[in-house]
N, C-alpha and C positions, 0 to 999 in steps of 0.2 A: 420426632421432636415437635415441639407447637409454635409456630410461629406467631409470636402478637405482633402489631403493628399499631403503635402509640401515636397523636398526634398533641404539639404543643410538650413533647415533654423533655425541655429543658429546664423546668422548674415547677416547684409545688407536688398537684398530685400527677402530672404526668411524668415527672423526673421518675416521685416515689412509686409509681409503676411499674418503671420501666427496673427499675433497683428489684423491686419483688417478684418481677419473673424472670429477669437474669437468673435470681440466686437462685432460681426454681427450677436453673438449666434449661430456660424458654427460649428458642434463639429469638430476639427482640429488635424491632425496626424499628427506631425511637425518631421520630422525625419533628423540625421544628426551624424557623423561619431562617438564623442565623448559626449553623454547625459551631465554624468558625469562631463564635464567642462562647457556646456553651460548654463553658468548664466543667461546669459541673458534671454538666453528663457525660464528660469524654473520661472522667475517671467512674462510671458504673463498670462495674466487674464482672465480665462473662461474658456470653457470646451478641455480641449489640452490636448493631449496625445504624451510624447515624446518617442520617439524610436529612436532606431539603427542601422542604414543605412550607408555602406560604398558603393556609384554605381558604384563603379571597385570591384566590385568584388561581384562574382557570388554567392559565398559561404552568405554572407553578407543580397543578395537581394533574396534569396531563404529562410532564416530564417524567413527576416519581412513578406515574402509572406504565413509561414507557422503561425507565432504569427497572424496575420493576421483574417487567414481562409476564410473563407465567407462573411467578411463583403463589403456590400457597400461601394464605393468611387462615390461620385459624381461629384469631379473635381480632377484629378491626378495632380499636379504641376509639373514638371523636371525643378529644379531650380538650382539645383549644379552643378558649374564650376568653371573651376579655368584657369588663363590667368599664361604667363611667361614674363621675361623681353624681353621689345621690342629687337629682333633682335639676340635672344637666341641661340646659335647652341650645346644646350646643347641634345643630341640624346635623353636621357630618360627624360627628363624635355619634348621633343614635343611630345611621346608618353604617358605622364600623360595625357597632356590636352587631347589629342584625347579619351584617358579613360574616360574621369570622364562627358568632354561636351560633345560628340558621342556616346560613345557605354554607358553609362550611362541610357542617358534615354533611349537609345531602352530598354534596357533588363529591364529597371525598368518597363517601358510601357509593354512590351509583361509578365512579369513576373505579373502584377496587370491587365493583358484585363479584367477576368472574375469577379473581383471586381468592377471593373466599367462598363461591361457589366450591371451586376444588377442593378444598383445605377439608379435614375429617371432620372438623367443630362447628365451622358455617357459623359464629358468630358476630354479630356487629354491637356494638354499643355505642352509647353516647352517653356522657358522662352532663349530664341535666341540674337540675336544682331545685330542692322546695319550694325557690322562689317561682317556678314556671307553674304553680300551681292555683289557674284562674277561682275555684272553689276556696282556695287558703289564702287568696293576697292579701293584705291592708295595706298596700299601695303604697308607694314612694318610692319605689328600684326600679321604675319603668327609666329605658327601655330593657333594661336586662332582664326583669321578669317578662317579661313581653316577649323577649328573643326566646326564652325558655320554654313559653309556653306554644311557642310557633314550632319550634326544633320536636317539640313531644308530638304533637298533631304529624309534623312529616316522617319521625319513625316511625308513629304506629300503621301508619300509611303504609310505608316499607316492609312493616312487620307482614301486612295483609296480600302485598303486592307479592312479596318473594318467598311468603310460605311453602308455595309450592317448588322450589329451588331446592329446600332443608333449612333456609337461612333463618338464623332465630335473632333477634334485633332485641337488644337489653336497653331499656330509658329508666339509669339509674340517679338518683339523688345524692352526693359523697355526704352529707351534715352539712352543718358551718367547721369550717377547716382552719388551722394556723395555716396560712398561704398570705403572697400577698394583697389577694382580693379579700380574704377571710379576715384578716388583722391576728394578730398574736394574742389576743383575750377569748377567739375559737376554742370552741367546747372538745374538737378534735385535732388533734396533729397528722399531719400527711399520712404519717407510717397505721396509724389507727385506722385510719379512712379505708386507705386500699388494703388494710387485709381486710376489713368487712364487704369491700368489693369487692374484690376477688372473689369473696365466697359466692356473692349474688352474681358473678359473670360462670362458677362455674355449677349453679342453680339452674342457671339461664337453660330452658326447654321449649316446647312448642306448646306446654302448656300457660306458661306465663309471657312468651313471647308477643313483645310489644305492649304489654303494663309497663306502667310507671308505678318505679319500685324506690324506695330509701335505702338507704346503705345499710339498716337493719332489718332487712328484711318487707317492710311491713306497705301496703301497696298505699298510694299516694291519691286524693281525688283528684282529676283532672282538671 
């Protein structure tokens, strides 16, 4: 059976993730700051295990990695982010997001390697954004294009570092999404997004590993 292990997903596209490999009979680790409130996710259907995961903070990602133990991961998600108001000069509002998109997944990724070392699939993703794309910006969503574009440079880092492990590191783009960071006038809905993910997670090889890729396929400039 394949174990994914989702982070942030009590809503958007980490919920609708976790919902599409449930039904896909994946046993699913859906993990997200507050269990306790998320409804939503306590009604996905199938074999889900939800946990507790804050990715700013070490203390947080050090517990799930000891609840944890040994087990297999065969596709890590890094899905938790959080965007601020366009145009922000709020100082600790731009040092959130660098927390929770940047330094999030690394340490979730380096704190779970030897979980997914084991696992048959050995993959890690980070779920990225067009906006992380220094060659495409036209500026205005800094600092979240900015955290995007830092989180791209440290997977492909990891893609090079843990090649030799099997680990194959996926830096996917979902579109513009109906979510609450995307707004409800998004050209995709949740459910749209992660099936064309999924396809590009299970694409995901040593050939493409560590591109930045969009949700359709098609590789992104850096």
């Amino acid at each position: 059976m394949t174990t994914v292990l989702v982070t942030g997903a009590n809503r958007g596209i980490g919920l609708e993730l976790a919902k599409q490999f449930a039904a896909d009979r994946a046993e699913v680790i859906a993990t997200c700051r507050a269990p306790a409130k998320a409804d939503a996710l306590k009604t996905v259907k199938g074999k889900v295990r939800v946990m507790a995961l804050d990715v700013t903070d070490a203390r947080s990602v050090a517990a799930l990695k000891k609840d944890l133990g040994d087990v297999p991961i065969d596709i890590l998600i890094n899905n938790a982010g959080i965007g601020t108001p366009r145009g922000t000069q709020d100082y600790e509002a731009r040092l959130a997001v660098f927390r929770t998109n940047t330094l999030g997944p690394w340490i979730v990724s380096e704190a779970l390697h030897d979980n997914v070392k084991r696992s048959q699939q050995k993959k890690i993703v980070t779920i990225s954004s067009g906006l992380g794309s220094i060659a495409g910006t036209s500026g205005g969503w800094q600092p979240y294009s900015a955290s995007k574009a830092a989180v791209n440079s440290l997977m492909k880092g990891l893609a090079a570092t843990w090649a030799g492990d099997g680990i194959l590191v996926g830096i996917f783009s979902p579109g513009w999404v109906q979510t609450d960071m995307g707004g409800a006038g998004a050209a995709l809905t949740a459910e749209q997004s992660v099936r064309l993910l999924r396809q590009r997670i299970a694409e995901l090889s040593a050939r493409n590993s560590g591109h930045f890729i969009d949700h359709a396929g098609k590789e992104i400039a850096w």
